[in-house]
N, C-alpha and C positions, 0 to 999 in steps of 0.2 A: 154531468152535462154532455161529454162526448159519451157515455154508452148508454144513451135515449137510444131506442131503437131507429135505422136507419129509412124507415118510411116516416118517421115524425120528424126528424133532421130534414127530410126531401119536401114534406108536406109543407113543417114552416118556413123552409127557405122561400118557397115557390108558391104558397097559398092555396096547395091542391087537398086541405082537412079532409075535405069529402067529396073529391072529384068520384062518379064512378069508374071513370073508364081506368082509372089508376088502382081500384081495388078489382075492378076485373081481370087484369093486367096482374098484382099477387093473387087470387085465388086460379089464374091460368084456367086452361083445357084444351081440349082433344081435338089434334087438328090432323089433318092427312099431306103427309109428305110427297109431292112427287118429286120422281129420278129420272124415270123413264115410264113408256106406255108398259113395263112389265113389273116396275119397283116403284108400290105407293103403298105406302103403310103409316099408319095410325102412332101420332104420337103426344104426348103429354105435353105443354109447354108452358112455361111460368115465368114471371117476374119475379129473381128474388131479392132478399127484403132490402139490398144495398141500394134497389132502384137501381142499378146500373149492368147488371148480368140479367141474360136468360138461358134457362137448362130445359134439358127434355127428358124424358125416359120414355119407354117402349109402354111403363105401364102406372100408373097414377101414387098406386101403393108402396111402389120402393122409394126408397132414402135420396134425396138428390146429391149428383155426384159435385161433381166439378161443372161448373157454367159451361157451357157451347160455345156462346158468346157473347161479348161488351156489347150492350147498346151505346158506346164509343165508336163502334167498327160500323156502325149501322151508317151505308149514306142515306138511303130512301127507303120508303114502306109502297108499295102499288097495289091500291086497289085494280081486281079484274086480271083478266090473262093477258097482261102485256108480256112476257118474257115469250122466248121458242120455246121452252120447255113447255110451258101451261098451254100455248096454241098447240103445240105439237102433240101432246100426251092425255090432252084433258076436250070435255065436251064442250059448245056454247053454251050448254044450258046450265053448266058451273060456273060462268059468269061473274055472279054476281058474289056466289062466293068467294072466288081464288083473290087473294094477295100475295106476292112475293116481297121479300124483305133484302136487298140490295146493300153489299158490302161496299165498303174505301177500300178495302185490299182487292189481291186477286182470288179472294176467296168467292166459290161457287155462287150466285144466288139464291135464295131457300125457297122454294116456289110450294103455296101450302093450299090448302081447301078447309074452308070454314064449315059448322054443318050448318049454317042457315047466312042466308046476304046478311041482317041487321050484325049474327058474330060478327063474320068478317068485317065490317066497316067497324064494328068495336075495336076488335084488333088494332086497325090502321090507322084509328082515330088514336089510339090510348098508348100505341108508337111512336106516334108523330110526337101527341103531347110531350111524354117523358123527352125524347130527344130537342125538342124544341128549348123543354124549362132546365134540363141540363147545359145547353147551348149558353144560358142566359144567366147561368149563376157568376157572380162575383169570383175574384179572385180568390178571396179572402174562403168563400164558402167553397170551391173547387179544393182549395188546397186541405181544408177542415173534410170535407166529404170523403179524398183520399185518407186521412191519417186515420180519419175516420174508422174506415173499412178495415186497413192495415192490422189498427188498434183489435177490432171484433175479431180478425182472422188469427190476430197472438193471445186471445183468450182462449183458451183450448177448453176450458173445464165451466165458460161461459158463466162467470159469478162476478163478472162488471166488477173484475180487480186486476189490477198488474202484478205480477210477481217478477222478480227481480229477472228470473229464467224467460217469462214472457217480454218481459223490456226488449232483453237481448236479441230475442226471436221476431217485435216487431222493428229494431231499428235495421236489422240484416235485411226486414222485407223492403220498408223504405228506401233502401241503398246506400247506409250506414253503418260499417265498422269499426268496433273501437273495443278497446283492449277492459280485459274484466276489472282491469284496478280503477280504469274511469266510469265505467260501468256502474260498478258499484256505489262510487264517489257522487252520481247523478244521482243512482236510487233514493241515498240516503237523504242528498239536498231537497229531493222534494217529500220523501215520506216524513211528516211532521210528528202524525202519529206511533211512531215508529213501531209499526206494527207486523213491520215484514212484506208488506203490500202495498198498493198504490189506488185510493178509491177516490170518487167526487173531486173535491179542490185539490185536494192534491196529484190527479192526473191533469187538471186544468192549471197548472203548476208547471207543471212537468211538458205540457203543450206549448206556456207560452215560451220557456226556455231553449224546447225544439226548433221551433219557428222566429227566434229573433234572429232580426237582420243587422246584423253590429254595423255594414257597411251604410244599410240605411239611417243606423241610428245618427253615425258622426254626421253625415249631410242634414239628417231634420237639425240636429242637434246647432249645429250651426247657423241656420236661420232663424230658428224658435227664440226670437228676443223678447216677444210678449209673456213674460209669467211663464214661462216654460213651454210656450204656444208659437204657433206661427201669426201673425194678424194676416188680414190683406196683405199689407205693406212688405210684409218679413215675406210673404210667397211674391209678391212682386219682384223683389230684390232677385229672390232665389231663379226667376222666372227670365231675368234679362241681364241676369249675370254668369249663372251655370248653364242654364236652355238657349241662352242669346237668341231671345226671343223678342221681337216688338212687342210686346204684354202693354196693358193699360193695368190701372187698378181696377177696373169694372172686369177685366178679365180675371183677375185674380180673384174677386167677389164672386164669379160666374164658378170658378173651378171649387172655393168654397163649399158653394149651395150645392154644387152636382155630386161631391167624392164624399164630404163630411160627412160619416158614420153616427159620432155625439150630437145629439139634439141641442144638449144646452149649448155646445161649442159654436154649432153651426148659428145659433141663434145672436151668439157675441160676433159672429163673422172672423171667428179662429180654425184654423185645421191642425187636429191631432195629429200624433205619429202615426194613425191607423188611417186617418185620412189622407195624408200623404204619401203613402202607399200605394191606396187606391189609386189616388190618381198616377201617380208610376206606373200602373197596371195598364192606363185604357187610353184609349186611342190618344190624348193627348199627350202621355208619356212616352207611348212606345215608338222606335225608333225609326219606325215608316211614318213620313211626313201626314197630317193627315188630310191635307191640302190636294192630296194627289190620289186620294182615296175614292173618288167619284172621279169622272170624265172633265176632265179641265183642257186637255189640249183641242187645236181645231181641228173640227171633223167636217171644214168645207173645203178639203184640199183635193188632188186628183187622187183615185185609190192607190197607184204609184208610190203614193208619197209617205204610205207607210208599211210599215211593217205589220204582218197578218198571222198572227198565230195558225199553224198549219200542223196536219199530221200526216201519216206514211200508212199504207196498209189499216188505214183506222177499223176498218170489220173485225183484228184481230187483237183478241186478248192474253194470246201466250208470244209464242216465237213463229214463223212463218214458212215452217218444212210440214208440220201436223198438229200446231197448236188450234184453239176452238174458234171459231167465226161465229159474231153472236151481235145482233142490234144494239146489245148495252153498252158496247163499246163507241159506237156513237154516240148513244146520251153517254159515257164518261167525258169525251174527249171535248162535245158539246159545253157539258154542267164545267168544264174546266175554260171556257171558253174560247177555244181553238173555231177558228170562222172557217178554216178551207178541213175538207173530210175528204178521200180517197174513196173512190166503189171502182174494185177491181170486177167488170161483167164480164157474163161468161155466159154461153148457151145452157139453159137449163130443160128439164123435161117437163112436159104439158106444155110447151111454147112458152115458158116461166123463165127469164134471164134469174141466172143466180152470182151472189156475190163469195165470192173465196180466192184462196192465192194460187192459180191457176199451176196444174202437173206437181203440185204436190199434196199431201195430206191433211192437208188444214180444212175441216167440213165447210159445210156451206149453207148460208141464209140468202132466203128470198129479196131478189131486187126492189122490190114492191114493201116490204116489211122494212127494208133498210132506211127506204126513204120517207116512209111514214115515219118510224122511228126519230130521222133527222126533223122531218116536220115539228112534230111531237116537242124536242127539245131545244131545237135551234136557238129560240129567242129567251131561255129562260134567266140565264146568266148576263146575257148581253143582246140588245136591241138592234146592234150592227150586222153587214150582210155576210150570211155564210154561202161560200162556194164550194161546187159538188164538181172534186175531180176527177172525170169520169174517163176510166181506166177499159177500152172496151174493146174487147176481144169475138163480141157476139156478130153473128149473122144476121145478115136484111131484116130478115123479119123480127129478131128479139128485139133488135134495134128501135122498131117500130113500137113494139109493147115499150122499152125503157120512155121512149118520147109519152107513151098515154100516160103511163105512170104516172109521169114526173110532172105534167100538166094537169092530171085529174088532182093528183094527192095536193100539190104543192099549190094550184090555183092561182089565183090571181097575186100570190107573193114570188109566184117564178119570174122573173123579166125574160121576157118572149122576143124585147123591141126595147132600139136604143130609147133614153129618155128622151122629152120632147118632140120637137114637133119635126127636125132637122137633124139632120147626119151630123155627130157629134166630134170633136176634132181631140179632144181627149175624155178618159175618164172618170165618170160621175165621182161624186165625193160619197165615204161610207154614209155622212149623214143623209145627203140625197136618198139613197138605199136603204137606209132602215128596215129591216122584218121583210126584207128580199134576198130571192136564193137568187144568185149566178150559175149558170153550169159551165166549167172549162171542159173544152175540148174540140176532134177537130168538127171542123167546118168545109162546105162544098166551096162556097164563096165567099165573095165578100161582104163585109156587114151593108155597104154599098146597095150590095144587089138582095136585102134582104127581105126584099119583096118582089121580087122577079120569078118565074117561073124556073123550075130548073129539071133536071132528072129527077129520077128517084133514086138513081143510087149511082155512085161514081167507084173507081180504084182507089182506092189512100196507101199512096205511098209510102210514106213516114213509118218509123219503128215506132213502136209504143216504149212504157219503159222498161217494162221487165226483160225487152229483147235488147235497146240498148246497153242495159246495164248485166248483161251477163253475156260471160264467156270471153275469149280474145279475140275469137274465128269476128272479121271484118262488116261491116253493115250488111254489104253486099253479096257476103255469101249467105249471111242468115237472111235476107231479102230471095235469096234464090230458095230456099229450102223450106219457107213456108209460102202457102199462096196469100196473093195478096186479100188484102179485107174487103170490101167496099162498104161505104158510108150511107145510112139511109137518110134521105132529106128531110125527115120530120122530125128526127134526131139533130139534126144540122141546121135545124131553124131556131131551135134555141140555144146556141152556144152565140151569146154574142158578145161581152168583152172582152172574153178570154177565150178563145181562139188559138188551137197550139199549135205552132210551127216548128220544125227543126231547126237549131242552131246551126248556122254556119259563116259563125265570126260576125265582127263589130260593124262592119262595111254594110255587109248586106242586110243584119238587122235592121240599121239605120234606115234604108229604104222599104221597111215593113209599113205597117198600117199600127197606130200607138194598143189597138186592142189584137196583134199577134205576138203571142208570150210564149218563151221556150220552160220547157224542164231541162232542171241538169243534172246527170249523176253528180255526187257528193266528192270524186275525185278530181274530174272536169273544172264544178265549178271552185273548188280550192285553190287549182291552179290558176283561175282567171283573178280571183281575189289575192292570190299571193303575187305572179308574173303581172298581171293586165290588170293591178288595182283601180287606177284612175277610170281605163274607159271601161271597168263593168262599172261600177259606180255613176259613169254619165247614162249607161246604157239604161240602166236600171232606174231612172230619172225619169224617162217618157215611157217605158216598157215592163212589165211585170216580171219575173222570173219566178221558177217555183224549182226548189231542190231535193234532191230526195235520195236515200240511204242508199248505200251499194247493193245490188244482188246476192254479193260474197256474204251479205251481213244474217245470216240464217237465220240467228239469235235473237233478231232483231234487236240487236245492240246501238246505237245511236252515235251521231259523229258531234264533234263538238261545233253550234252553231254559231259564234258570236263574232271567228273569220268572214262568217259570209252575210252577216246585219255590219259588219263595219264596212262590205261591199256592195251595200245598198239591195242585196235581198230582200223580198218583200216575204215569201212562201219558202221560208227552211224548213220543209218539212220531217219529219221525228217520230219516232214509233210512242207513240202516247201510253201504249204498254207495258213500255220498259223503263223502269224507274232506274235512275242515276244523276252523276253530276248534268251530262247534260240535258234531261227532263229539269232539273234541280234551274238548270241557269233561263230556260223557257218559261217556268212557273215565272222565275226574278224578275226576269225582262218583261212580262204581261201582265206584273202585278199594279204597276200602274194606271193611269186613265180609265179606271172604275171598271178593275179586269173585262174591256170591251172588246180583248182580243187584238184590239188596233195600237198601236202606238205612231205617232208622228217623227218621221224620219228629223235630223237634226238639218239647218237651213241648206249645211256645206252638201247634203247628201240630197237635195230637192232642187241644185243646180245645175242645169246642163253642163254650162260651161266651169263646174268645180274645178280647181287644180288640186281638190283633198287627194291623199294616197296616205291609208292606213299603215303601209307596210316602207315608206321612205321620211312619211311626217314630215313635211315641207312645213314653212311658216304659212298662216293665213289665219283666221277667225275662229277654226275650230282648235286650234290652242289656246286654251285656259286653265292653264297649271296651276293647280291646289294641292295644298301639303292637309293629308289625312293623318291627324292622329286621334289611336285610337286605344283605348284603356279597359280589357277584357277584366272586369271587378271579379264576376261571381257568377254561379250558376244553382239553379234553384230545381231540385224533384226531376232531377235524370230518371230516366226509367232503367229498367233492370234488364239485360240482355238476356238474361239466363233463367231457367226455369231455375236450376239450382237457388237455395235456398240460401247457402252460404256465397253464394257468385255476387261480388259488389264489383262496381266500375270502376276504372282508375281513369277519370274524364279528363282531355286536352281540348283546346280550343283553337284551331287554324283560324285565322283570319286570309282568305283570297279576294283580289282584284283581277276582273277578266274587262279583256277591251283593246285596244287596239295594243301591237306588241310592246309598245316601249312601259306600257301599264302594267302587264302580267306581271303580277307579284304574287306571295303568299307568304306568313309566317305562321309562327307556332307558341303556344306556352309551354312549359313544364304541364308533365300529369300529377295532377293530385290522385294521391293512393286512399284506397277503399272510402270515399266519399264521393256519392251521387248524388245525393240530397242537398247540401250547402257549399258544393267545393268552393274556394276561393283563390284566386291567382296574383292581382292587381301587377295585370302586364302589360304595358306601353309598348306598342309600335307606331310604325310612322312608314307611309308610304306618297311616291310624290306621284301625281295622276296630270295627265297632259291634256286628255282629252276626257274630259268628264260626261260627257252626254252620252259617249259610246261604254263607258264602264258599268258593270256590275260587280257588289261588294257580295260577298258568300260567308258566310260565319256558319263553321262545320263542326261539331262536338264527336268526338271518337273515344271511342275506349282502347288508351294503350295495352298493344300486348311487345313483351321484347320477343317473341320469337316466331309470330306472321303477323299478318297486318295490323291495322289498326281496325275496331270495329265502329262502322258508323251507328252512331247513337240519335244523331236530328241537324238539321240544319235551317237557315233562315240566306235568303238569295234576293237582292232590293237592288233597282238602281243607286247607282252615284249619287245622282241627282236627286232623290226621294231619303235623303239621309236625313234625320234629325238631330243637333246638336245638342251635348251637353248627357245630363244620365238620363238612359233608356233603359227600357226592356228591350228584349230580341227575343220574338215566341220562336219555338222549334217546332218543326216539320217533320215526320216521319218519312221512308225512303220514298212512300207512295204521293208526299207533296200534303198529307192529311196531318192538322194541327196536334200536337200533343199536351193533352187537354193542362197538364199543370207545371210541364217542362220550361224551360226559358233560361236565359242570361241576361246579366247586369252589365253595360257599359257603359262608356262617359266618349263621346265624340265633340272634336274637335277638327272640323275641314274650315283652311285659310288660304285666303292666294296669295301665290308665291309673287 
């Protein structure tokens, strides 16, 4: 059963017998590679038969080597020349043939030419398909599809048999080590026929032995009072006794009919062991609530009043001295749902403003392309309003092109003019805004006067950021050593909520207008969150703030943000490029209210007159102390760090809590040695959390080494608040934030107040 070939395992999982696009997709063909206007060449490309890789060769007839790459790694397929490469390298009248194929890593885009439009849309149809019905398989068939492959790839001599040598060679690919005396001891339990090999039922033997959940079995095992079954009744029990869940029995009926696997089972209104799995697997199992899974907070507050997923230098996809500048990094940061985007301008040639990180190496894309681009994707993820902050270093007149631009391209979703009918006394709510862009930046006047006639162009005093945040030499001298800007009023007619001022101190903010908002370098505003807790927190109540990575940060390395969301920051902005812990706690914090990019600041943090202070923790309302415990069971199909063949993990499991200081915690298990596959721990901790609204929980999986660091293997980052009690899964993330398609951990959560 498992060495069916793997397009008939894909076909019946998913009902694709006789899709074409899917057998166009394994018989492949000859597409043209563009690199550059000087490197485009001709190359071979196929599905092969795992449905899950595609390879190339330079020519039809040779042997295929090793895969290119997973349609795993795949984010998107684009019909037509969206990327720079295919504008920049190819003609209009290839159109309709070019697609490019869009990575989750930092890997290149593949930018290709079909030889006729109908190929091409075959392609990008019969792409899409595969990634679509791989998205949508069951756990159960995810996990069978790996061992699957595993299985073909330790058959060397392809005769749909195990031999005792191939066993060993697939449980090493798996990420399972274990010594030849048990090795052997396994071969023999399932070879019946003892024949030396392992065929038919007896690798389906040998499957189900791999894949038992002994952890899962004790829990079914315990409720199954019915004939060896679960009823309703027995999953109710289990439902509001281990889940501490308000369940009905109709609920329990409902989870039945949705997970149950057995027909006759489902029919008695019993759930199997294999049903009970299932539903541990999917959204009502796993340990993000799934209550919070859509937009449930209110989005009729001032924009103030929440927190905005924001980025830094978003044009760039490397580091920011001569990494690449490229539109796809705005649809990334976009498809991830970040609402505020960076467009650092700059004078470009043909009177064309260009976007890049100004006196260094980093190339550069068209102004006009960026913001198509942002158009293009803004609303795909989320329906809330993106702001475009504009970084601009151009003269009068590019000035005057940014303003057509941004008015032609973006239309009638740019806001031009406060809402209504009357000068507005605070700001709109994101729901008001929906599928509207804001532009922050400066402004001639006042929103007041923002029908009055004015100049065309004034001085602007103000440093931008990249002046304030580099070097030691004083404002003033760098105010002397460059000439001033001036601001052109067409540009300055549509900046209207976000309006940027210089900072200088709480006083005078206070006396601003609620739509002048500062930037602040990342050391500035630290210290106003750590010293002047209380009144950035009040300030940041009626007034926006937007924060942004040091100059010094070359790497574009990232600071940790969740100091300055416990100080009422709205815009932390973060290099969306650089994946780590703090991309990792950005993904946590936004993964609630239907990834809209918004989250609703907590009540203490929407009050002028707050006495909260994260960093002193006085009493008042935002103390609600809950004791977290938490029970790291098991971990299920780690992946392999190492190409080596013999390389297995030796997997630990951190549990961290981030959130205001008296919360920062973290512990650790024991590492389990060479098992990646099934490791098993059953370790209890306990952490006491004071301020739950402001916490994020982070569950880190690493591969011990004793003699450098530890290697991250995946992680999973959820509010406090978005926990689900009782046993869960926890799916894992890879570094880039992208899901690992059969990775995960078992635990048991238990939060109570103190």
């Amino acid at each position: 059963i498992l060495f069916q070939t793997d397009v008939d395992f894909f076909n019946k999982s998913r009902g694709m017998e006789e899709d074409a696009d899917l057998q166009f997709l394994l018989s492949g063909g000859d597409l043209l590679k563009i690199r550059s206007n000087s490197w485009k060449k001709h190359r071979f490309y196929k599905l092969n038969e795992d449905c899950k890789t595609m390879w190339y060769k330079s020519h039809k007839t040779l042997r295929p080597s090793n895969p290119t790459f997973s349609v795993d790694d795949i984010a998107a397929v684009r019909l037509g020349r969206q990327t720079e490469g295919l504008r920049k390298n190819t003609d209009d009248k290839v159109e309709g043939q070019a697609f490019s194929i869009m990575f989750k890593s930092r890997r290149k885009n593949l930018d290709l030419i079909a030889s006729s439009e109908e190929e091409a849309k075959q392609w990008v149809a019969g792409l899409e398909k595969i990634i679509s019905h791989m998205s949508k398989l069951n756990p159960q068939q995810k996990t069978g599809h790996w061992i699957f492959n595993s299985m073909c790839k330790a058959d060397k001599n392809c005769d749909n048999k195990m031999s005792l040598k191939e066993l060993k060679s697939f449980l090493q690919d798996i990420n399972i080590e274990i010594d030849d005396e048990y090795a052997q001891e396994l071969f023999e339990k399932c070879d019946h026929s003892q024949g030396g090999y392992l065929e038919g039922e007896e690798i389906e033997h040998f499957y189900k032995i791999l894949t038992e959940r002994e952890e899962i079995d004790v829990i079914y095992t315990t409720y199954a009072k019915t004939n060896g079954f679960m009823s309703a009744e027995n999953l109710l029990e289990f439902l509001q006794k281990e889940q501490r869940e308000p369940a009905s029995l109709s609920d329990a009926l409902i989870l039945i009919d949705k997970y149950e696997l057995d027909g006759s089972a489902k029919e008695k209104k019993l759930m199997t062991k294999d049903g009970f799995l299932m539903y541990l697997h999917q959204m009502e199992g796993l340990i993000f609530n799934p209550a919070h899974k859509g937009v449930h907070q209110d989005m009729t507050q001032p924009l103030s009043h929440y927190f905005i997923s924001s980025s830094h230098n978003t044009y760039l996809l490397e580091d920011q001295l001569k990494g690449p500048s490229s539109t796809e990094a705005y649809v990334r940061a976009l498809m991830k749902s970040c609402r505020c985007v960076e467009l650092d301008c700059w004078d470009g040639s043909d009177g064309e403003p260009v976007i890049y990180h100004g006196y260094t190496l980093t190339s550069k894309i068209l102004f006009k392309d960026a913001v198509q681009a942002i158009k293009d994707y803004a609303f795909k993820t989320s329906e809330y309003p993106v702001i475009l902050s504009l970084e601009c270093h151009c003269s009068v007149d590019q000035q005057k092109v940014m303003a057509q631009h941004m008015i032609a391209i973006l239309g009638s979703a740019l806001v031009t003019k406060p809402l209504g009918d009357q000068m507005p006394k605070d700001f709109p709510s994101p729901e008001e805004l929906k599928g509207r862009f804001l532009i922050k930046g400066k402004r001639l006047n006042k929103l007041e006067d923002c029908f009055t006639p004015d100049a065309s162009a004034i001085e602007d005093d103000d440093v931008t950021e990249e002046e304030e945040s580099g070097g030691e030499e004083s404002q003033e001298e760098r105010k002397e050593e460059k000439p001033k800007l001036k601001l052109a009023k067409e540009l300055s007619d549509i900046v209207i909520y976000c309006k940027s001022v210089h900072f200088h101190g709480f006083e005078d903010a206070a006396a601003r207008s609620f739509y002048e908002m500062s930037s602040f370098k990342e050391s500035t505003a630290m210290n106003l969150a750590q010293d002047s807790a209380n009144k950035y927190i009040q300030h940041n109540v009626e007034k926006l703030s937007r924060v942004y990575p040091a100059g010094t940060r070359t790497d574009s390395s990232n600071y940790n943000p969740v100091p300055l969301w416990n100080g009422g920051c709205q815009m932390v902005a973060l290099n969306f490029q650089t994946p780590g812990l703090e991309m990792d706690l950005n993904q946590g914090c936004f993964l609630s209210n239907g990834k809209s990019g918004y989250i609703l600041k907590p009540a203490y943090l929407m009050d002028k007159d707050t006495e909260f202070d994260p960093v002193t923790l006085t009493r008042g309302g935002w103390l609600k102390p809950k004791t977290f415990h938490v029970m790291v069971i098991s971990a299920q199909q780690l992946p392999k760090l190492s190409k080596k063949s013999t390389s297995i993990v030796d997997p630990l499991v951190k549990v961290q809590v981030f959130g205001v200081p008296d919360d920062v915690a973290a512990k650790e298990t024991d590492y389990i040695e060479n098992n990646g596959f099934s490791p098993m721990w059953n370790a209890n901790f306990q952490f006491h959390v004071c301020v739950p609204e402001l916490a994020l929980v982070r569950f880190l999986v690493e591969d011990y080494d004793s003699m450098t660091d530890n290697d991250f293997i995946g992680q999973y980052t959820l509010p406090f608040t978005s926990l689900q009690n009782g046993y869960r899964h926890v799916p894992l993330l890879d570094k880039n934030g992208d899901i690992l398609p059969c990775a995960g951990l078992f635990v048991h959560i238990m939060v109570l107040d103190d």
